[in-house]
N, C-alpha and C positions, 0 to 999 in steps of 0.2 A: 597517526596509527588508526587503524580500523577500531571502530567499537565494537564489545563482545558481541556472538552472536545471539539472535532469540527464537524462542521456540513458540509458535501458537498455535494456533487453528482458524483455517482458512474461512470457515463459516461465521465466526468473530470480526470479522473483517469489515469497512465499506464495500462496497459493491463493486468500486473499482478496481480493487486489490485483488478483490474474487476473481474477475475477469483475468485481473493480468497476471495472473499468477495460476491460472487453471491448465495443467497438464504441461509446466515448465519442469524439465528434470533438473536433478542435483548435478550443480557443478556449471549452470547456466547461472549469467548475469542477465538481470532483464530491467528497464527500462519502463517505469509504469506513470504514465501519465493520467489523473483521475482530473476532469471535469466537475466542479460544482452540483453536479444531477447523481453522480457515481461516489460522492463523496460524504459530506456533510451536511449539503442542500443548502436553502436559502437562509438556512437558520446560524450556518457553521458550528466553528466549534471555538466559543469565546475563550474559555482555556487555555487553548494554544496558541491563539492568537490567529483562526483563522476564519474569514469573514463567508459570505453564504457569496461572493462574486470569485472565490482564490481557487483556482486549478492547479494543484498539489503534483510537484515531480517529484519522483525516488528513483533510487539505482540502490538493485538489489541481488546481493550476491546468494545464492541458492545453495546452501549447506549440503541440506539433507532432506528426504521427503521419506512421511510415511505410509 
């Protein structure tokens, strides 16, 4: 099953997310591929397990925009 949906702000975001998520309307699935540069950088994000060389995919379903 889908996990619930969430709600943020886009300015919160990597830079990649910004990008790929800039002027998608509601009701579009999109595809965002983030590069190491658009992402976390060289430093990553230890946390989650993601190193400063990992190019991060998501598929993301677009709710609602405000």
């Amino acid at each position: 099953s889908a996990p619930d949906p969430a709600t943020f702000a886009i300015s919160g975001l990597v830079k990649g997310w910004q990008q790929g998520l800039e002027g998608v309307a509601s009701g579009s699935r999109v595809v965002i591929v983030v590069p190491p540069a658009l992402g976390y950088g060289e430093a990553g994000n230890e946390g989650a397990g993601i190193s400063g060389t990992d190019t991060l995919y998501f598929v993301l379903d677009i709710l609602g925009t405000t």
